[in-house]
TIGUMI-482513 format. One record per residue (C-alpha): residue number from 1; x, y, z negated; residue in one letter. Coordinates in steps of 0.5 Angstrom, whole numbers, plus 2048, in hexadecimal, padded with zeros to 3 digits. Each point is the difference from the previous one (the first is absolute). Example, Ala and Ser with C-alpha at 12.3 -4.5 7.8 and 13.67 -1.06 7.14 Angstrom:
+-----+------+-------+-----+---------+
! num ! east ! north !  up ! residuo !
+-----+------+-------+-----+---------+
!   1 !  819 !   7F7 ! 7F0 !       a !
!   2 !  802 !   807 ! 802 !       s !
+-----+------+-------+-----+---------+
END
This chain:
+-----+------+-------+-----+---------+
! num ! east ! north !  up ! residuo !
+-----+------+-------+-----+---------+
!   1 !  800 !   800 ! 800 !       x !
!   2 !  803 !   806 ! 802 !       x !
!   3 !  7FF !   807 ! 7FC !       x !
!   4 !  7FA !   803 ! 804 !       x !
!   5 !  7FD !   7F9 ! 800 !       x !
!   6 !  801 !   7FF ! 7F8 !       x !
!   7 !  7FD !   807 ! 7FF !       x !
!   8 !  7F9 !   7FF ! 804 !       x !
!   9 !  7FF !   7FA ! 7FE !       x !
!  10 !  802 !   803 ! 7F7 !       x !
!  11 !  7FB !   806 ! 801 !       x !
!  12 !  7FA !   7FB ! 804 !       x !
!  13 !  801 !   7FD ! 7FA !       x !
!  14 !  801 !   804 ! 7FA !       x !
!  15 !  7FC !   803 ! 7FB !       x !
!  16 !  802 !   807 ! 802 !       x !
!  17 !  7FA !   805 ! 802 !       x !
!  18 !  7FF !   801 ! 807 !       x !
!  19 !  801 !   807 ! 801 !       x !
!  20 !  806 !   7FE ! 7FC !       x !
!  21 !  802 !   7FA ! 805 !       x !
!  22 !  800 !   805 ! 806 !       x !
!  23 !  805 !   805 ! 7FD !       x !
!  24 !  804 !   7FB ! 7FD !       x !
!  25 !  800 !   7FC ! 807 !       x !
!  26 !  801 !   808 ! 803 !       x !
!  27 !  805 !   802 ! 7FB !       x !
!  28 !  804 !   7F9 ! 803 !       x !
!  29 !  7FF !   7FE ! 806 !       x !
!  30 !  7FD !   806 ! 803 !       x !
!  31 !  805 !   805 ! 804 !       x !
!  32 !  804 !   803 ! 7FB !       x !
!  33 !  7FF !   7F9 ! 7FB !       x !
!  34 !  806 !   7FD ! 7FD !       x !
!  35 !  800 !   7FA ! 805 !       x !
!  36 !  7FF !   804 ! 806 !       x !
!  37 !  806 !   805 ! 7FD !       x !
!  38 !  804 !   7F8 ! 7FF !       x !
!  39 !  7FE !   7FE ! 807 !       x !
!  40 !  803 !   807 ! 803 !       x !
!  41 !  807 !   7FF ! 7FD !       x !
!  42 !  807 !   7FF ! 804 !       x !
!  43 !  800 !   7FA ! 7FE !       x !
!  44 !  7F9 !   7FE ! 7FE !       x !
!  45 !  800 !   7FE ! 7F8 !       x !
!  46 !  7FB !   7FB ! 7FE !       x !
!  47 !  7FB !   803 ! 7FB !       x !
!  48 !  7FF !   7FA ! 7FD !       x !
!  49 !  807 !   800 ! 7FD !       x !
!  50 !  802 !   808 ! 801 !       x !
!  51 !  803 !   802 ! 7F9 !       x !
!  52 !  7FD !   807 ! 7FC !       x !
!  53 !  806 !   804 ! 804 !       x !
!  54 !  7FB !   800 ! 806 !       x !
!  55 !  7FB !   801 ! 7FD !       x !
!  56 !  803 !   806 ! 7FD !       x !
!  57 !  801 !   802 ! 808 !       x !
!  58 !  7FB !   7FF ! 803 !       x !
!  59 !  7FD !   804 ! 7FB !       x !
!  60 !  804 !   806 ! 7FF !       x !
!  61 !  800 !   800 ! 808 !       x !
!  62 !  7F9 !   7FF ! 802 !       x !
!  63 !  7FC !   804 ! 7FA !       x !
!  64 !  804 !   803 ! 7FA !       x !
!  65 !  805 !   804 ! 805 !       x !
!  66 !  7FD !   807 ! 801 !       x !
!  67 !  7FF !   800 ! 7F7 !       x !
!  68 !  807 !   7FD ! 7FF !       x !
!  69 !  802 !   806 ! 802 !       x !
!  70 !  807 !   7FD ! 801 !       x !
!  71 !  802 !   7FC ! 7FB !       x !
!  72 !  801 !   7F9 ! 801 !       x !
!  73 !  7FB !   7FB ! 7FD !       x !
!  74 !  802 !   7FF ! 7FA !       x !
!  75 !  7FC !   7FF ! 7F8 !       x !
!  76 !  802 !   808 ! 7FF !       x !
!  77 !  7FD !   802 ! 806 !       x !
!  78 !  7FA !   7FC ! 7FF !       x !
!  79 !  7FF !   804 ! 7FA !       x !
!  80 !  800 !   806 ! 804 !       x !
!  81 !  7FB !   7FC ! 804 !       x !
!  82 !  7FB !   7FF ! 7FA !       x !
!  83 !  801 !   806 ! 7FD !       x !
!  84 !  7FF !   805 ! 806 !       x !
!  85 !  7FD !   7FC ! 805 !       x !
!  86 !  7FB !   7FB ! 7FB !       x !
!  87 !  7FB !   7FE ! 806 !       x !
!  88 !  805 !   7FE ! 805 !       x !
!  89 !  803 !   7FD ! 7FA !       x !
!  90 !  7FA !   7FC ! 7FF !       x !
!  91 !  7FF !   7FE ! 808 !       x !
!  92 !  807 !   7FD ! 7FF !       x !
!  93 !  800 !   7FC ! 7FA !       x !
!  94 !  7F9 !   7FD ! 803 !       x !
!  95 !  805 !   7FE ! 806 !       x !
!  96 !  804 !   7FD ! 7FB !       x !
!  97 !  7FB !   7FC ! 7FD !       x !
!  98 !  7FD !   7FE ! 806 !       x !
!  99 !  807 !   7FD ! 803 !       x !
! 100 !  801 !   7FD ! 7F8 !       x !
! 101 !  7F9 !   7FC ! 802 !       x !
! 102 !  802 !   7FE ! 806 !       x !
! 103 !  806 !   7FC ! 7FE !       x !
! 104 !  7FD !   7FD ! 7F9 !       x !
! 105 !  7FB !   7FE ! 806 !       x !
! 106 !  807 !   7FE ! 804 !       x !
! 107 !  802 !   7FC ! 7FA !       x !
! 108 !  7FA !   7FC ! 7FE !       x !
! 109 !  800 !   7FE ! 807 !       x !
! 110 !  807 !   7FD ! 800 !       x !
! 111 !  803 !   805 ! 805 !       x !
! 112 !  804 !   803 ! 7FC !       x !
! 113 !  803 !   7FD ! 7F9 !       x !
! 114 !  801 !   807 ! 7FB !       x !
! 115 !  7FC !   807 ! 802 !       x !
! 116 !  805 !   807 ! 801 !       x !
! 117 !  7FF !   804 ! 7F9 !       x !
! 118 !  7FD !   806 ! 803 !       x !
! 119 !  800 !   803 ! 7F9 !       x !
! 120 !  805 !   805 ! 801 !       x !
! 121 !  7FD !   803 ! 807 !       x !
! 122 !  7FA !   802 ! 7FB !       x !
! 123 !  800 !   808 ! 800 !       x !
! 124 !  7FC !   7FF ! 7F8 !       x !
! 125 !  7FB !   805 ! 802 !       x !
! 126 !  7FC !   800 ! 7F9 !       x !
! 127 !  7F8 !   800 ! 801 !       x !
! 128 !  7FD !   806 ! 804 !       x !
! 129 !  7FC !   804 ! 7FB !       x !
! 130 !  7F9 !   7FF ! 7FD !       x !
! 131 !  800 !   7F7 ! 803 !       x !
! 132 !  7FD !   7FC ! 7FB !       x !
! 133 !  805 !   7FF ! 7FA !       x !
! 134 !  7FF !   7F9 ! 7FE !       x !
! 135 !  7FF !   7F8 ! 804 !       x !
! 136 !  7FB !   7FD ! 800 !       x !
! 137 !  7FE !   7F9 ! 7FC !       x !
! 138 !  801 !   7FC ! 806 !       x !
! 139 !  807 !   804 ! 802 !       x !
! 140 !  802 !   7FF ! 7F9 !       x !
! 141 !  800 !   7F9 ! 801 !       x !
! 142 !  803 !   800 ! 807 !       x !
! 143 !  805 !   805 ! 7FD !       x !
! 144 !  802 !   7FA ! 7FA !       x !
! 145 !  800 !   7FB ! 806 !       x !
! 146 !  804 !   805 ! 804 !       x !
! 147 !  806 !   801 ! 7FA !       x !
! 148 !  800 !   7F9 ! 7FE !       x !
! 149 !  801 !   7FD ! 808 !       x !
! 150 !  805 !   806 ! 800 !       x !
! 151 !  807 !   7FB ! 801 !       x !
! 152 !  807 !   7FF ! 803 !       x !
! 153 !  7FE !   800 ! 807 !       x !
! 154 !  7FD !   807 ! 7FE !       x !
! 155 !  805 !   804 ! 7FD !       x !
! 156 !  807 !   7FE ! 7FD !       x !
! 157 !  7FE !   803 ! 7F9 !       x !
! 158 !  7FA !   7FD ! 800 !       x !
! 159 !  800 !   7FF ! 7F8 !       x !
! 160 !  801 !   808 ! 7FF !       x !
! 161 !  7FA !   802 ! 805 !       x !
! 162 !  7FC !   7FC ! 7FD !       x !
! 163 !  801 !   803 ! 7F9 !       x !
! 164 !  800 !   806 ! 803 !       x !
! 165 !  7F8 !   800 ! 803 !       x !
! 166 !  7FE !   7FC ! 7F9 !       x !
! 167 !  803 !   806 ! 7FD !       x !
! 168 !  7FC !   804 ! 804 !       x !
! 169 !  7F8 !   7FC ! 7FD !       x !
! 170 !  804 !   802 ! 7F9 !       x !
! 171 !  7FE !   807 ! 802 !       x !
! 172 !  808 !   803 ! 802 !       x !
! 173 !  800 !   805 ! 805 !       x !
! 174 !  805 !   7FE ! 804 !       x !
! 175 !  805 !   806 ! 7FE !       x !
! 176 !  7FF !   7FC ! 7F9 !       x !
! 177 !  801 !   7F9 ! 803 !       x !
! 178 !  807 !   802 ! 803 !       x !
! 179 !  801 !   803 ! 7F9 !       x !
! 180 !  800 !   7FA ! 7FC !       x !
! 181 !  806 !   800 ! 7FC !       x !
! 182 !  803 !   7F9 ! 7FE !       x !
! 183 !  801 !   803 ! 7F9 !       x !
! 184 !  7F9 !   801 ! 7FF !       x !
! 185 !  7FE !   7F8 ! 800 !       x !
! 186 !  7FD !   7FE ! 7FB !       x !
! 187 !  7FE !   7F8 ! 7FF !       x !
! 188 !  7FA !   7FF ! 7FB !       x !
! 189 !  800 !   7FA ! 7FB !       x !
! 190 !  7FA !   7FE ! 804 !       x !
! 191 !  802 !   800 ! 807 !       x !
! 192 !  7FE !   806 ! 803 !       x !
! 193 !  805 !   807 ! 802 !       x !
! 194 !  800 !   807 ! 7FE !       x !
! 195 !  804 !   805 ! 805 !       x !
! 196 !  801 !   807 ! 800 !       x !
! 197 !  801 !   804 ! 806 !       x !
! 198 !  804 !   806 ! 7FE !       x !
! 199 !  7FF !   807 ! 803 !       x !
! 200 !  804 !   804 ! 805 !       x !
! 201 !  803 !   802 ! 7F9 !       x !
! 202 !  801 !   7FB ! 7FD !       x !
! 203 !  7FB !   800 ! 7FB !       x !
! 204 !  7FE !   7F8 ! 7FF !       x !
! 205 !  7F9 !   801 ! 802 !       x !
! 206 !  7F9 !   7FC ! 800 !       x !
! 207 !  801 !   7F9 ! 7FD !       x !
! 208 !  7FD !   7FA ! 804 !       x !
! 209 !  7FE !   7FA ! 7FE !       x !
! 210 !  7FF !   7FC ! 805 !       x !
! 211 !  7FC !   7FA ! 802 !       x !
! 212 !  802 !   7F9 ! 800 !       x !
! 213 !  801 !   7FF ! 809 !       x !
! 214 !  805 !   808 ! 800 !       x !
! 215 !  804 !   7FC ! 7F9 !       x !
! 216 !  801 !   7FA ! 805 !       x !
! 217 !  802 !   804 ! 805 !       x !
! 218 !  805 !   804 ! 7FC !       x !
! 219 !  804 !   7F9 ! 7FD !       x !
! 220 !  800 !   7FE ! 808 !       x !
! 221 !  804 !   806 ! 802 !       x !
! 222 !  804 !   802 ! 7F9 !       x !
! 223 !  803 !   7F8 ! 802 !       x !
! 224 !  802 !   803 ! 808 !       x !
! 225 !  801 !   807 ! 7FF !       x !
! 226 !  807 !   802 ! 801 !       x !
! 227 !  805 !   805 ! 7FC !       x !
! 228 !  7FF !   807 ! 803 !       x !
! 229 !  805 !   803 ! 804 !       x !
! 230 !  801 !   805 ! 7FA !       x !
! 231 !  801 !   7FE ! 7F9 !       x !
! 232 !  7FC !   806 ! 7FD !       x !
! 233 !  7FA !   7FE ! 803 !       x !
! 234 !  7FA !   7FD ! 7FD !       x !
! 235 !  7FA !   800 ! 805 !       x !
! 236 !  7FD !   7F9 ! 801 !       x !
! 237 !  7FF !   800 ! 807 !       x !
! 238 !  806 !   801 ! 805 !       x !
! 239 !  800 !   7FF ! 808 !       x !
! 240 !  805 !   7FB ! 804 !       x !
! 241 !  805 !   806 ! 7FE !       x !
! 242 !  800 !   7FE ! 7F8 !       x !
! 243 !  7FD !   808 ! 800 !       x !
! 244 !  7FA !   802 ! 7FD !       x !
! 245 !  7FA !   801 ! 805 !       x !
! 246 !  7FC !   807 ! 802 !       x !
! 247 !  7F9 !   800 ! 7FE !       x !
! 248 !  7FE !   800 ! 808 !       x !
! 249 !  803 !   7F9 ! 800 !       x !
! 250 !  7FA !   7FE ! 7FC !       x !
! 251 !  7FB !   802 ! 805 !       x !
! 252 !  805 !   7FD ! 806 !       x !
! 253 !  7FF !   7F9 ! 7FD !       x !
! 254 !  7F8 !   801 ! 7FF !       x !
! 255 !  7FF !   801 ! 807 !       x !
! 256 !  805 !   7FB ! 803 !       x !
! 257 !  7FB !   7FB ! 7F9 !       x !
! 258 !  7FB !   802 ! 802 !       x !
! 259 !  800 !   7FE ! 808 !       x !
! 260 !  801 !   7FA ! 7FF !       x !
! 261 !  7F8 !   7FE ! 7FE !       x !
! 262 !  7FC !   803 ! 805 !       x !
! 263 !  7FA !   802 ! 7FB !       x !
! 264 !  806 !   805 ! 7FD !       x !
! 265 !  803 !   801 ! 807 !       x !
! 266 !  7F9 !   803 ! 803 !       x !
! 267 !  7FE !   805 ! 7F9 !       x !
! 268 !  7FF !   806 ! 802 !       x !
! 269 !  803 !   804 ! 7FD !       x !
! 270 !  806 !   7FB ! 801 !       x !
! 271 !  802 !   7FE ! 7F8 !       x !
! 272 !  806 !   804 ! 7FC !       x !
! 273 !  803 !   7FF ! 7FA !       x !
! 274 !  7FC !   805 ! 7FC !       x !
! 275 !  7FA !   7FC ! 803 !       x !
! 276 !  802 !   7FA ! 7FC !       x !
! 277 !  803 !   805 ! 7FA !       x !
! 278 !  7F8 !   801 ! 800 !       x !
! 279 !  7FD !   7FB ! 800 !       x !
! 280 !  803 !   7FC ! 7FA !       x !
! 281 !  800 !   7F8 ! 7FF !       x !
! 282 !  7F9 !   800 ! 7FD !       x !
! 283 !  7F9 !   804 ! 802 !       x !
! 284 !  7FF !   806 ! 7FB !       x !
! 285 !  7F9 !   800 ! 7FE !       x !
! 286 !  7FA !   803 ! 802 !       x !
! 287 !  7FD !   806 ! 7FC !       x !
! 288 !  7FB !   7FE ! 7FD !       x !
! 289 !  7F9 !   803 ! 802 !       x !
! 290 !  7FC !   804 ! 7FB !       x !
! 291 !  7F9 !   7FB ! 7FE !       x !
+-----+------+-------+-----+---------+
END
């Protein structure tokens, strides 16, 4: 099957909308699609086997060139993207959502062995103003299925996503959640874990204590977490380079999560990471009706 055929044949059977269908086949396939961009390289690359640094061209080239005024396409000038251009940010990170759909779908069907990690192509646009704050029951539910299903073929540091996202339903805002200071761990005779997430200051911050499915994660990443670059630094949560991450970070890896289930891929506005902050683990009771 080749990567044309291997798209018609997800998107007829996917569980996408179908207006969501056609811009994703428009967005892949159509004149300025990432496939027909492959086909039109010298050589041709393979869509199936390109690696994130085509994608990046074909991206820069075809629709963020005139906002990038200049600058390479870099994590940098993606901020700069997000933070002057929010809508054409977001345009992006739905492109990026619809290729990490279309090699998940690649992979389930044995056409390739690991997807790309397209998470550091994501511009980390927050959500526009006045979207709805919080997932649904259902979404919540795709979300702790999308988390638990988030592995070694996804990411490298799995471990450390996975606790990051948790981090979020605790109700830590994601500058909060890179904030985390590993001397601020506290193990309880009962199991559970109170942190704290220090401010920009340095204050110690609101104490967290977390549920049981967030302690777990905690202990699977304390076992990898590697000695930071720097050993004055304290942050929990470090990136390939044993660096303390940027908050955006956050919002990257909710995107690039979230594209993996179609439920969560199709949500308009698309989730963020101060979606999850929002909704917590639990549903927070209705007010009760005077009798």
């Amino acid at each position: 099957m080749d990567a044309e055929e291997l798209l018609h044949t997800w998107l007829a059977g996917s569980a996408l909308r179908p207006s969501t269908r056609a811009e994703y086949l428009r967005e892949l396939a159509g004149p300025k699609g990432f496939l027909t961009w492959c086909r039109q390289q010298h050589p041709p690359i393979d869509a199936l086997t390109a690696r994130p640094v085509d994608i990046a061209a074909w991206s820069a080239a075809t629709f963020l060139h005139p906002y990038l005024a200049g600058l390479a396409f870099t994590p940098a000038s993606l901020a700069t993207l997000a933070d002057q251009h929010p809508e054409v940010a977001r345009s992006h990170d739905r492109r990026i959502t619809a290729l990490t759909m279309y090699y998940e779908a690649a992979k389930d069907r044995g056409a390739i062995t690991l997807p790309p990690n397209l998470t550091a192509l994501r511009s980390g646009v927050t959500r526009p103003a006045g979207a709805k704050n919080r997932l649904d029951r259902m979404e919540r539910a795709v979300l702790f299925t999308v988390i638990g299903s988030w592995g070694p073929t996804h990411s490298r540091h799995y471990q450390r996503d996975r606790l990051a996202v948790w981090l979020l339903l605790e109700g830590l805002r994601p500058a909060q959640v890179v904030r985390v200071d590993k001397r601020h761990l506290y193990p309880q005779p009962d199991g559970t874990w109170e942190i704290r997430a220090p401010d920009d200051h340095e204050n110690v911050g609101k104490q967290f204590t977390l549920e049981p499915l967030t302690g777990a994660a905690l202990k699977d990443y304390l076992k990898v977490r590697p000695e930071p670059a720097d050993p004055t630094e304290h942050r929990l949560l470090l990136n390939k380079d044993r660096q303390p991450l940027q908050s955006r970070w956050v919002n990257k890896l909710v995107g690039q999560m979230c594209a993996t289930h179609p439920l969560l891929a199709d949500r308009q506005p698309p989730v963020t990471a101060d979606t999850i902050a929002h909704t917590g683990y639990w549903d927070t009771p209705e007010p009760r009706r005077a009798d």
